[in-house]
Every structure is written in C-alpha cells, then in structure tokens.
VEXDREN-2710 file (C-alpha; in Angstrom, 1 decimal):
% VEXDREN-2710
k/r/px/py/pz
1/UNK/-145.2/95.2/53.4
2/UNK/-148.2/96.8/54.8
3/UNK/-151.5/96.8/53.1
4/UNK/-152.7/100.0/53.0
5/UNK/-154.9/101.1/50.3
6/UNK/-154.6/104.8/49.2
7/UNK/-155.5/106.5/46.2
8/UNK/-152.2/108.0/45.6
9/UNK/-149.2/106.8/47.5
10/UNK/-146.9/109.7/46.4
11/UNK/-146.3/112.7/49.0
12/UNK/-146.1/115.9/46.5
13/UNK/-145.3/119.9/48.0
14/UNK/-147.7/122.4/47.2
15/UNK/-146.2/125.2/44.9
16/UNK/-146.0/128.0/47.4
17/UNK/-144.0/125.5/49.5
18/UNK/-147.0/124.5/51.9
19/UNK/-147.2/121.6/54.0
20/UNK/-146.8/117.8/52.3
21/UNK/-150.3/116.4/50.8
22/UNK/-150.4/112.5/51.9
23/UNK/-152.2/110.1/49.7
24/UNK/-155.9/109.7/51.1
25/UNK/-158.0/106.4/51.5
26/UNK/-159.5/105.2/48.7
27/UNK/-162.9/103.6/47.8
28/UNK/-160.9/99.8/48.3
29/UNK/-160.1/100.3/51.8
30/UNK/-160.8/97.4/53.8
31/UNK/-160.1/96.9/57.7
32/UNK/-159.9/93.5/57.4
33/UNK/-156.8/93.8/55.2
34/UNK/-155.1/96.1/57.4
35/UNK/-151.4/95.4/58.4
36/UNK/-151.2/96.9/62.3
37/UNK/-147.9/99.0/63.1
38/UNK/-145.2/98.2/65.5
39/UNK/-146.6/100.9/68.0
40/UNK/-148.0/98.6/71.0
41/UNK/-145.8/95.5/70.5
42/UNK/-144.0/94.4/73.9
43/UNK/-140.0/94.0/72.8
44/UNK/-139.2/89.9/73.3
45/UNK/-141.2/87.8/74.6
46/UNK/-144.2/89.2/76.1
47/UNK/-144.5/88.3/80.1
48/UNK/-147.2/87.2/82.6
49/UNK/-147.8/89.4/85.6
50/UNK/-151.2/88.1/85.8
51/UNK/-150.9/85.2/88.4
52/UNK/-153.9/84.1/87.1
53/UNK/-153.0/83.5/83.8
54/UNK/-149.8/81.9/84.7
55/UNK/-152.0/79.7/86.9
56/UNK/-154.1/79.2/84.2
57/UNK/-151.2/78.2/81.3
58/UNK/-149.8/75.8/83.9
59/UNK/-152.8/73.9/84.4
60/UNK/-152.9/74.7/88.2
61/UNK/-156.4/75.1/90.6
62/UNK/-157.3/79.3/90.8
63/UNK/-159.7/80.4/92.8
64/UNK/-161.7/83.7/93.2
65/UNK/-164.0/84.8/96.6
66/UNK/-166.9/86.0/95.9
67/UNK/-167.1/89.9/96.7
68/UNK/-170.6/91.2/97.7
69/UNK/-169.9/94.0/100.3
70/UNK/-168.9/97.7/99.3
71/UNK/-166.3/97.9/102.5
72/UNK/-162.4/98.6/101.3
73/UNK/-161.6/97.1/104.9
74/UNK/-163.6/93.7/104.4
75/UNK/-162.3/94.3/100.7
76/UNK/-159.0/94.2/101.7
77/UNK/-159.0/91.1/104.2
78/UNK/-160.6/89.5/100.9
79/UNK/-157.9/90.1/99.0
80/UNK/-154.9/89.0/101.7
81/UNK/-156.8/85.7/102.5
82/UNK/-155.2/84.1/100.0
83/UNK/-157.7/83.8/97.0
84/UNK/-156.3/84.0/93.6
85/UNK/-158.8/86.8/92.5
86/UNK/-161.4/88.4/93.7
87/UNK/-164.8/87.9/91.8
88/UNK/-166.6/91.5/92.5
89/UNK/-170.4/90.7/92.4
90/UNK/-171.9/93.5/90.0
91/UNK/-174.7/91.0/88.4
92/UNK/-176.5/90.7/91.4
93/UNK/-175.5/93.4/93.6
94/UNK/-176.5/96.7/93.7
95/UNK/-173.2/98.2/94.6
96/UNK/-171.9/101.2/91.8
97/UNK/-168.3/100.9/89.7
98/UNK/-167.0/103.9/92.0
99/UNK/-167.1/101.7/94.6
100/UNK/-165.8/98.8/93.1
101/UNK/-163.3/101.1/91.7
102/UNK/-162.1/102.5/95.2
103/UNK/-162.0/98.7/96.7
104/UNK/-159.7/97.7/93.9
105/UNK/-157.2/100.8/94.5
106/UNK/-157.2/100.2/98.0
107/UNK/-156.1/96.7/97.8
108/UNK/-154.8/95.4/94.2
109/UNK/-153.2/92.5/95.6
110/UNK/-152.3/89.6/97.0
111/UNK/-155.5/88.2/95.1
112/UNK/-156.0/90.6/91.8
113/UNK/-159.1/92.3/91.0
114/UNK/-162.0/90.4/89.1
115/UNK/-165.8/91.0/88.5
116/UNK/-168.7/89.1/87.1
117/UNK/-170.4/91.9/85.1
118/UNK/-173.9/92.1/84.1
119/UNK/-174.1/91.5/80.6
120/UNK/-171.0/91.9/77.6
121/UNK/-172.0/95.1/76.6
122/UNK/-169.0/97.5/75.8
123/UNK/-169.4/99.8/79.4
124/UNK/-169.6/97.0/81.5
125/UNK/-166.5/95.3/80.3
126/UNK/-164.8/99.1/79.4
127/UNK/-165.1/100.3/82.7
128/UNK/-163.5/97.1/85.2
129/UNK/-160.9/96.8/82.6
130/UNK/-160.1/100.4/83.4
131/UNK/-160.2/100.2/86.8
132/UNK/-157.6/97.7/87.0
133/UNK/-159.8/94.4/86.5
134/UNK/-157.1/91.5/85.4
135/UNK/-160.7/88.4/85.5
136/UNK/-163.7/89.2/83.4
137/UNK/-166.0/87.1/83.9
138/UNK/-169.7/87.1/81.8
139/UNK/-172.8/85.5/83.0
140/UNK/-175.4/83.8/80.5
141/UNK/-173.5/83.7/77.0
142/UNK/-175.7/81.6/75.1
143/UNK/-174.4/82.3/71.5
144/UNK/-171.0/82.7/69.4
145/UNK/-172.1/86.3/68.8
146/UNK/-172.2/86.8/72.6
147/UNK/-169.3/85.3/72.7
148/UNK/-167.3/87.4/70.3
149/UNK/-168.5/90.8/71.9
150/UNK/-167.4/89.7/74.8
151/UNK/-163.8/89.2/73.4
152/UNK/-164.4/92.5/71.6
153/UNK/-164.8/94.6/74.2
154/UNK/-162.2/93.1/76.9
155/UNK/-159.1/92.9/74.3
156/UNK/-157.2/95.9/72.8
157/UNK/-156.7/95.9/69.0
158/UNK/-156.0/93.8/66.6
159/UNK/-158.0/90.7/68.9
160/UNK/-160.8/93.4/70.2
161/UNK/-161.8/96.6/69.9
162/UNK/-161.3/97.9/73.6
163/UNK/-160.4/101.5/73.6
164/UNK/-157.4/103.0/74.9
165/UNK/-159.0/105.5/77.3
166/UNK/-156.9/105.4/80.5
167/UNK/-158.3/104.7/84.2
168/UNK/-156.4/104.0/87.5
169/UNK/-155.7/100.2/85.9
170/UNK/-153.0/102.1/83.9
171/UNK/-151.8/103.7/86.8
172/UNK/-148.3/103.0/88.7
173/UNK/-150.7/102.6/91.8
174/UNK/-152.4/99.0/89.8
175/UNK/-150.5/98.0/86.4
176/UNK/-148.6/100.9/85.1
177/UNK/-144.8/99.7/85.5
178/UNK/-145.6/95.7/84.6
179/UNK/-142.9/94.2/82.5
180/UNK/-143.5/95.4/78.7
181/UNK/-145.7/97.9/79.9
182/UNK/-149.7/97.7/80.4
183/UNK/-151.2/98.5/77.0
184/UNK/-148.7/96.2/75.1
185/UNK/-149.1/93.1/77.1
186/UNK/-152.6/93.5/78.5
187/UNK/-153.6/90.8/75.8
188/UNK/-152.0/88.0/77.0
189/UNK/-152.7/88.5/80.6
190/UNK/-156.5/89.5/81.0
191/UNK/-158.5/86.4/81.7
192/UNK/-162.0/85.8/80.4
193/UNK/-164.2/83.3/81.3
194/UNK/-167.6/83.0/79.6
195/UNK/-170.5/81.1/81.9
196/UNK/-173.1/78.7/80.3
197/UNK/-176.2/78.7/82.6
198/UNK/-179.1/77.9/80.2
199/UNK/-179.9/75.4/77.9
200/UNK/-179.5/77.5/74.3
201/UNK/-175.2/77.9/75.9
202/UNK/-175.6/74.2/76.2
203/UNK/-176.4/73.9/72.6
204/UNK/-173.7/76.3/71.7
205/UNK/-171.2/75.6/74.4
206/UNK/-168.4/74.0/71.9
207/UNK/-168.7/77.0/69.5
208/UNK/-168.7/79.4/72.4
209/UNK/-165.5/77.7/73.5
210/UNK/-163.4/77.8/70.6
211/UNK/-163.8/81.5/70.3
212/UNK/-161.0/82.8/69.9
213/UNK/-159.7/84.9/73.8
214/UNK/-161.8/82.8/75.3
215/UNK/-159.9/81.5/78.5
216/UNK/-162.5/79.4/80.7
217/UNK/-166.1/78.5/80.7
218/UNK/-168.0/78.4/83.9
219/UNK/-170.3/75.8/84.4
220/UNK/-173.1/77.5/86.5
221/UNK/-174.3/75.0/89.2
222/UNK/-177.4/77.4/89.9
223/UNK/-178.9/78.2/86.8
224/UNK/-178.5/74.9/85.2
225/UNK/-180.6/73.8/87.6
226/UNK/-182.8/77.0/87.4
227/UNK/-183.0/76.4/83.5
228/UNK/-183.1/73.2/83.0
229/UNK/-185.7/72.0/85.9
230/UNK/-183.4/69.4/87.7
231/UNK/-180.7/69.5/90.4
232/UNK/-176.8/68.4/91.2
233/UNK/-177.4/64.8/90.8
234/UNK/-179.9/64.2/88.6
235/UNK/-179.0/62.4/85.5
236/UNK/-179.8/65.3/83.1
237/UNK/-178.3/67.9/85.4
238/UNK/-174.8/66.3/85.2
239/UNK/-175.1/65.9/81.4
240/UNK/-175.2/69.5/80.9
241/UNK/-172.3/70.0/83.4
242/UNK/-170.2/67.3/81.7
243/UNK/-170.7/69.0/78.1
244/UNK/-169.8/72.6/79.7
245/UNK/-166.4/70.4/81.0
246/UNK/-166.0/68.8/78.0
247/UNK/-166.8/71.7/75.8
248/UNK/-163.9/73.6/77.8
249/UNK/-161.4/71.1/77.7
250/UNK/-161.7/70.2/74.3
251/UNK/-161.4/73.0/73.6
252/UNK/-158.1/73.7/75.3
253/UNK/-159.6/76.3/77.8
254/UNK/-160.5/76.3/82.0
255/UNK/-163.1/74.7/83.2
256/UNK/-164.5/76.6/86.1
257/UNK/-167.1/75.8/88.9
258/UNK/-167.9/76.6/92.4
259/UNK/-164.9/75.7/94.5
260/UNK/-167.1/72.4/96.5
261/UNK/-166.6/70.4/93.2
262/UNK/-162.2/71.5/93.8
263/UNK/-161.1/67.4/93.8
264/UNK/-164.8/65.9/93.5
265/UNK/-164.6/67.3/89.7
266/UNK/-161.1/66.5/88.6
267/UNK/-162.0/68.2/84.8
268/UNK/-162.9/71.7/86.7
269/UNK/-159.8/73.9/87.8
270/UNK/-161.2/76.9/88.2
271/UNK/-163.2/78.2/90.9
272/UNK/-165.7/80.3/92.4
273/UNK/-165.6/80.3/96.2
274/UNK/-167.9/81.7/99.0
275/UNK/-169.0/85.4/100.2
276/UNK/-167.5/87.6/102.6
277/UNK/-170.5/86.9/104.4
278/UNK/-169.5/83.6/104.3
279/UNK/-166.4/83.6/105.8
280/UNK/-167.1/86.0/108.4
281/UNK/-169.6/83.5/109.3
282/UNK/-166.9/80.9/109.1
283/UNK/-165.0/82.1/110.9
284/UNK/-167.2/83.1/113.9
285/UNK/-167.7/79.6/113.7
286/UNK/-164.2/78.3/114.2
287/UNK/-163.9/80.6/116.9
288/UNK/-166.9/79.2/118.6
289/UNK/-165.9/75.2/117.6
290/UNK/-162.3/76.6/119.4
291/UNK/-164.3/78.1/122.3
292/UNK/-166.5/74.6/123.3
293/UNK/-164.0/72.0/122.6
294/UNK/-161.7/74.2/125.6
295/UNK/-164.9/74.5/127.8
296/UNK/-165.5/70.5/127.1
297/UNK/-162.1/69.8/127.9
298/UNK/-162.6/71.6/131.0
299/UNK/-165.9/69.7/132.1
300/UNK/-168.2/72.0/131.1
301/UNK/-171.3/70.4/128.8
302/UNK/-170.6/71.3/125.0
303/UNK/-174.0/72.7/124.3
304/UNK/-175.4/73.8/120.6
305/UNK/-173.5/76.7/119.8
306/UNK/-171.6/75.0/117.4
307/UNK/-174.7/73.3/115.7
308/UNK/-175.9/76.7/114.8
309/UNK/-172.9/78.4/113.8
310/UNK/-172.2/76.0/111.2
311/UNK/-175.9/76.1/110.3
312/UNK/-175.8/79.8/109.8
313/UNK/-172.4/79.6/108.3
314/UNK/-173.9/77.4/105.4
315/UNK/-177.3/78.5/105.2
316/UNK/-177.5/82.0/106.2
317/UNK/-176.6/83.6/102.5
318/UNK/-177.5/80.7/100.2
319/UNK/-175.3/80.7/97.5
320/UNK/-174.6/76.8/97.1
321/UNK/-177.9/75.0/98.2
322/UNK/-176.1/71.1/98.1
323/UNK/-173.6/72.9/100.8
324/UNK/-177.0/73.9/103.1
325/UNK/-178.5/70.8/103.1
326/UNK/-175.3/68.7/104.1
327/UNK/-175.5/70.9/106.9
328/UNK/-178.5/70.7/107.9
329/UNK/-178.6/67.0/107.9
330/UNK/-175.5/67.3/110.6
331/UNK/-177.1/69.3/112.2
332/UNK/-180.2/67.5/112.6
333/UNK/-178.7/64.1/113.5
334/UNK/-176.1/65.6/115.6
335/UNK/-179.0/66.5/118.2
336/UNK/-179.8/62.7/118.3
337/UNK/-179.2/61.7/122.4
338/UNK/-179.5/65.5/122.7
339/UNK/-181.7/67.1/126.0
340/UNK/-185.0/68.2/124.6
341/UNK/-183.9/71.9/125.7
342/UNK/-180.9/71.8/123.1
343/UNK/-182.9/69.8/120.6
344/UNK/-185.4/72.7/120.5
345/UNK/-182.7/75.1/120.0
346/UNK/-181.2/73.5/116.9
347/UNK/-185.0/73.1/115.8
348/UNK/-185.5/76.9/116.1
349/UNK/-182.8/78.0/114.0
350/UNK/-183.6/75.3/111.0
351/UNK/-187.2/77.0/111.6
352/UNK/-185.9/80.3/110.6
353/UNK/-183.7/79.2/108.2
354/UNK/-186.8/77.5/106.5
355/UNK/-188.4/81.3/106.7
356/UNK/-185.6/83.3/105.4
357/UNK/-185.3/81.1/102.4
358/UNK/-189.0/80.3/101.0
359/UNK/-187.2/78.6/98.0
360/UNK/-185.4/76.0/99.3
361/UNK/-188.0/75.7/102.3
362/UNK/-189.1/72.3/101.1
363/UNK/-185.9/70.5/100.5
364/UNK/-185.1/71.8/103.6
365/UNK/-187.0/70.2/105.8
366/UNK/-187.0/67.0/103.6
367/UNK/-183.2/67.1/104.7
368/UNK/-184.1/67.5/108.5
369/UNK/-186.7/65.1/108.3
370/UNK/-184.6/62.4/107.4
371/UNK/-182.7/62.6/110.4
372/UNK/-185.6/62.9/112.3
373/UNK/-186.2/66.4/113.0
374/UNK/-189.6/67.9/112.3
375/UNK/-190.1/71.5/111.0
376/UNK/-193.6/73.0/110.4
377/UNK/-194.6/75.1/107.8
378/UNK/-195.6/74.6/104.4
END
C-alpha cells in the first residue's frame, strides 16, 4: 500500500456537479516515506546496454582515452580505436558542452561517451548526462557529502534527484530505443566513478566508497603526488594508492588508474589512457620506427629519428611523468656508441623538452644524467 499522507483521502462532487475535489497533502507529509509509482519501472529484468557496466559487473579491464581536442573527426577516430569510453577532458580544458555535445552525436560509439567534469554540482553532471554521457567521472571528492551529490545529480529518482529534462542522450540518434527504454533503465547503466586526489579523500576514502551508486574510485597518480609531497614509489605515495585500492575493493566497487599500472597493479581494472595528442604522436612514431628499420635493412645507417619520436611521443603533453622519464633514459643511453652529430641531436630535443616543461625540468635531466647525457639549465 502506498504511503501517502493526505488530509482527506475521500474524492467528494461539488453540488453543482463540478469537477472531483482530491484530498490535499497534509501537515505529516514526509518524502522520505513516499512509496514511488510504477510509472518508470523497466518490465523484467532490467538490461545493460552500457558495455561499460557489463564490463564493469564482470570484473573485466575498461578503459577510457583521454579526449582533449574539440575536432568530431579526431573525436571520431577516438572513439573507433577501440577504447571502451571516451573520458572527455572538461576539468582542464577549456573546450564548451556544445562541443562536447556535437563530438558525442557525431560518434556515440564503438567506445561510448564519458567526461571528467569539473566539480559535482548539479549542471555539470545535468548537462553530459543529457547529452548522451553513459561515464561520469568527478575529480577531487574528499567527503561523503561530496560523494552523495554526486550520486544525486547523476541518478534519476528514487536513488538521485536528476531531472527528467530531455537532451539528444534521449534521442534515437544516442539512447532512445535501448532495451526497457532510456529513462527506466538509465539507473543501472550509468557508471560513476569518484577520484581521490588529496589527502582529506584519503581519510574518507572507505566512507566515500560505500556510498551508495558509487561504481569505481579513481586513484589519481598526479595529485597524490601533488598533495601529498612524494612520488610513484615512495613509500608513503603507495600507501595512499593502496588504501584508494583497498577502499574500492572492499568495498565491492572499480578500482581505476591510469592505464600504465593495466597488469603492474593487479587490484586496478579500470583505466584512464593517453591523449589524442598522444596517439597521434604514437603513431607518427610507429610509422617512423617502420620507416628506419626498412631503410636499415636496406643498408642505409638508422639515424635518430626514432630516438626523438618516442621522446616527443612521451614527453611532448605530459600527462604521466614516470612514462617521460623511462623514455628519456632510453633515449639517453640509446645514443651510447652514437656519432657525436646524432648524440647532439637527441641532446637538443631532451633540451627543449627540459624548456617546455619547467616542472619536471629537474627530474628530467636527473634521468638523462644517469645515462650519461648532460643537459644545461637550471
């Protein structure tokens, strides 16, 4: 029976034959009581159209590329390269929702759309969910409260309080015609993950966890370090990235990371992977590495090309310093038996990598210098 509180439950005619007078709410009427109708239930058991999700439930690796460009066409080759999810940069980027919003109906699949947002407050969650966003992800949560806005404004009624507003997400161009229809199961296929980058999430990361809609937590490998002082390695830096993993699990929920700790990290499983940028750069790379190994085989000499693509593939756009400084220690002891000419070379673009990156400038040339490769500066 549904608990409805009205101050008269008896539907009476007025004299002249006028329209029925329903009972009104009375001065007992509590929300929290309320028995929800029938209206936005999925008939049987609800599917998952979210590959993510299903992912997700089975326990399986997902992983999202990081989106940073406003392009549909680089967008698109995103999406098709066979990422999970894409994970739509609005924290740090300066790119606007109608573009976001014109990548994602260009290009809803293979990989479906995701977004790191800027903070959980109602119109940054509102507005990607609308749009067609099936990953939510939110930077910095350091409380429960946080926490529970975040759930509040990403699920519909009774779990949130996300309104019904429409958007091109409820369109039959994104999710309009999903088994059980959009609005009925969008509850049990949007994915939230939560990250915990500073030391007051730390505190609270098992509470944060247990809330309730809460799919993953992301363990952020920058801003640990940029909050807590140390880096990947250091004893206290793993501490707080094995109570993130721990909070997670124990708590039945993802834990995520950046895709280099995939197999290194058996607790994580899900993952944030490189930039556009990134791969582009890859790439390039690839085709270059392809390039010199057939001019080598030929007899020609093979030359530093490849040196510096894989420099600038890894250093060029930051995002994952440990991943730089690998390759600049290949780099530097690859030009060991080198001809000073091509020594120089790699030397002058570990120079201006050092310049373009004034905050890792130091560790940088610690990491050529111990293959033996001197960079000035301070």
């Amino acid at each position: 029976m549904k608990t409805i509180i009205i101050s008269f439950g008896v539907c009476t005619m007025l004299a002249v034959g006028g329209a029925p007078v329903w009972g009104q709410v009375g001065p007992d009427f509590d929300p929290a009581r309320w028995e929800y109708g029938s209206r936005f239930e999925a008939e049987g058991e609800v599917l998952i159209w979210n590959p993510v999700m299903q992912k997700i439930r089975n326990g399986e690796p997902v992983i999202g590329g990081t989106i940073r460009a406003t392009d549909p066409r680089t967008y698109c080759a995103m999406a098709a390269a066979g990422y999970d999810f894409t994970w739509v940069e609005m924290q740090h980027e300066a790119m606007s929702w109608e573009q976001v919003s014109r990548m994602w109906l260009t290009c809803p699949g293979p990989a479906v759309p995701g977004v790191r947002i800027p903070h959980e407050a109602e119109e940054n969650i509102q507005k990607p969910a609308d749009m067609g966003a099936l990953v939510v992800v939110v930077p910095t949560v350091d409380t429960v409260e946080e926490a529970e806005r975040a759930v509040g404004w990403t699920y519909f009624p009774p779990l949130g309080r996300r309104s019904n507003g429409g958007g091109q997400g409820f369109g039959n161009a994104m999710w309009g015609q999903v088994p059980g229809g959009y609005r009925a199961t969008w509850n049990d296929n949007v994915v939230l993950i939560l990250m915990i980058e500073t030391l007051e999430g730390i505190q609270n990361a098992r509470e944060i966890a247990r809330v309730a809609g809460v799919d993953g937590l992301f363990a952020a490998s920058g801003d640990l370090g940029n909050f807590s002082g140390y880096t990947e390695g250091d004893p206290e830096y793993e501490l707080l990235i094995t109570e993130v993993a721990e909070a997670a699990l124990d708590a039945g929920k993802a834990a995520c990371g950046p895709l280099r700790w995939m197999g290194v990290r058996p607790e994580f499983t899900c993952f944030q992977a490189g930039t556009e940028g990134a791969n582009i750069r890859r790439g390039a790379q690839s085709e270059i590495q392809d390039a010199n190994r057939r001019f080598a085989a030929a007899g020609g000499p093979a030359g530093t090309a490849l040196l510096i693509a894989n420099l600038t593939a890894a250093c060029g756009d930051i995002i994952y310093e440990a991943d730089c400084l690998n390759a600049v220690r290949e780099a530097a002891s690859a030009t060991r038996g080198m001809a000073e000419q091509e020594r120089d070379a790699v030397r002058e673009s570990l120079s201006e990598i050092v310049a373009d990156n004034p905050g890792q400038a130091v560790r940088i040339r610690e990491a050529a210098g111990d293959e033996g490769i001197s960079i000035g500066g301070r």
